[in-house]
Structure formats: structure tokens, C-alpha cells
C-alpha positions as CSV (number, residue, x, y, z in Angstrom):
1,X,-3.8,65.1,27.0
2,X,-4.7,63.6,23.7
3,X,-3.8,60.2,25.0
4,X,-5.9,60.5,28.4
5,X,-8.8,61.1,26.5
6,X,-8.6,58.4,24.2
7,X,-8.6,56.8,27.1
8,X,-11.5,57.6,28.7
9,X,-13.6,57.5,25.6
10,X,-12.3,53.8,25.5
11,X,-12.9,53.4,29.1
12,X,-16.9,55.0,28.6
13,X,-17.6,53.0,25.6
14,X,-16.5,49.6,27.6
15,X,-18.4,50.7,30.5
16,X,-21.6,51.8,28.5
17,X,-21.3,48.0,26.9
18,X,-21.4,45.9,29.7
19,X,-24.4,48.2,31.0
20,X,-26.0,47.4,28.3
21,X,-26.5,44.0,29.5
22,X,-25.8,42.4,26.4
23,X,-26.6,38.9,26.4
24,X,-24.6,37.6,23.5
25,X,-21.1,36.6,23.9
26,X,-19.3,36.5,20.3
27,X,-15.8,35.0,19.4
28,X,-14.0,36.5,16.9
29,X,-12.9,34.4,13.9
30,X,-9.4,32.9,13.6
31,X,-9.2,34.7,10.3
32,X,-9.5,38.1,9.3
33,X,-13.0,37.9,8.7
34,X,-15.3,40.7,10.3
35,X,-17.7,40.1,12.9
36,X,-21.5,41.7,12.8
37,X,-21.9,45.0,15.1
38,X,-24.6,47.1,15.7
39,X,-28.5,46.9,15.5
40,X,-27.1,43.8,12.5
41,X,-25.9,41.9,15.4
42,X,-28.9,42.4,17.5
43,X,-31.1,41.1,14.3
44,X,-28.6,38.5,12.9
45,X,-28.7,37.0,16.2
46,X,-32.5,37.2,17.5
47,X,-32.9,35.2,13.7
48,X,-30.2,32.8,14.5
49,X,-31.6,31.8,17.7
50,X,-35.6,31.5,16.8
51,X,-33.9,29.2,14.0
52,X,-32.1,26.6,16.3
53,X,-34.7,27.2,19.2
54,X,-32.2,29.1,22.1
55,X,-29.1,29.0,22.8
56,X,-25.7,31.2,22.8
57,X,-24.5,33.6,19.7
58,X,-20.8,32.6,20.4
59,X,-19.5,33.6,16.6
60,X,-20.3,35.6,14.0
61,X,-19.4,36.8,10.4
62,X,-20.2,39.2,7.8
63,X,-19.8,38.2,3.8
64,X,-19.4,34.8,4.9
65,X,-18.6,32.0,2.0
66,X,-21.9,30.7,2.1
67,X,-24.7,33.4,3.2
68,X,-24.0,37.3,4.0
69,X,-24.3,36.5,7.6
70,X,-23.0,33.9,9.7
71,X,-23.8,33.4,13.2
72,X,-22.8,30.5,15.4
73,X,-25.1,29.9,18.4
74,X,-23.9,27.3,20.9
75,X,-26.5,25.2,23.1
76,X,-26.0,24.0,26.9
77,X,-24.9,20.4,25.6
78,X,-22.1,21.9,23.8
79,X,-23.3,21.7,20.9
80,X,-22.8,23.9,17.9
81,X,-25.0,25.5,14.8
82,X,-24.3,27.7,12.1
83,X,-26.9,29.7,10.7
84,X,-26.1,31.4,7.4
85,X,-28.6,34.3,6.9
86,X,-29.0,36.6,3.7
87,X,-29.3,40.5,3.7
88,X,-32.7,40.2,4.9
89,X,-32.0,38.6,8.2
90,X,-33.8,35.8,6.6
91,X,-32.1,32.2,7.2
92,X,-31.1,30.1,3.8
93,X,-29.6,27.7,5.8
94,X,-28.0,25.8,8.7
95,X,-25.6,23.0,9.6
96,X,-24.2,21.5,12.7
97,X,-20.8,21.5,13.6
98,X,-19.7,17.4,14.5
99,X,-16.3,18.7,15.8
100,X,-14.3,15.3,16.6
101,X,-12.8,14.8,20.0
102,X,-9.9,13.0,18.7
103,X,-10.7,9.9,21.1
């Protein structure tokens, strides 16, 4: 019984995501790094995105190296920007990722 209902919690909390509509799609990191959740996701990323002008949230980390927040917003040409944001949501800075092809 215990596990069935794990289960279903799992199953409702998966289901009461994706009708949430969420527009943000975030990749976790290759570390162990922790990813922004919650109403700090919603605000890291509206921030992020007014910063480079549009674009995807496709990454995101808390207690980043460099800023508090990290988020990584990706535009249609494939191009990439971090956006290191402090406590207050506020953006201290940003750099583009020149990721070479190898060709």
C-alpha cells in the first residue's frame, strides 16, 4: 500500500506540472550543483529573460561560482547566455557561451 501511494503522489505532482503549462524547460547541470525551484525559478527566469531580450531558460543553478543565481537562456539561433543574478533577482552580470564546433 505504502508504495502505491507514493506512486500516485508522484504520478499527481507530474500531472499537476505539465498542467501548469510551464514554459521553461531547464537542464540539469552535469555536476552536483542544484537547480532553482519554486516561485525562485519563476523570478530568476522572468529576470534572465528581460536581460537578454527572449529566449529559452534551458539551465539553471543556485550558489553558482560567480552570482547566487545562474540561469542559462538559449535563443532560436542556438545561441547561448548566462545570466548571473544576486539574491535580489537583480542581474550583476552576463556572458555568452562561444562553444566551439570542433570544425
Amino acid at each position: 500500500m505504502r508504495k502505491r501511494t507514493k506512486v500516485m503522489i508522484v504520478g499527481a505532482s507530474v500531472l499537476a506540472l505539465g498542467a501548469g503549462g510551464a514554459s521553461y524547460a531547464v537542464a540539469t547541470s552535469e555536476d552536483n550543483s542544484q537547480t532553482i525551484s519554486g516561485p525562485a525559478l519563476d523570478r530568476a527566469s522572468a529576470a534572465a529573460l528581460a536581460h537578454t531580450g527572449g529566449g529559452k531558460v534551458t539551465g539553471t543553478e543556485v550558489g553558482d561560482e560567480e552570482s547566487y543565481y545562474e540561469v542559462e537562456v538559449t535563443q532560436a539561433d542556438g545561441s547561448q547566455t548566462d545570466v548571473q543574478l544576486d539574491r535580489g533577482f537583480d542581474v550583476v552580470s552576463s556572458s555568452a557561451d562561444h562553444e566551439d564546433s570542433g570544425s
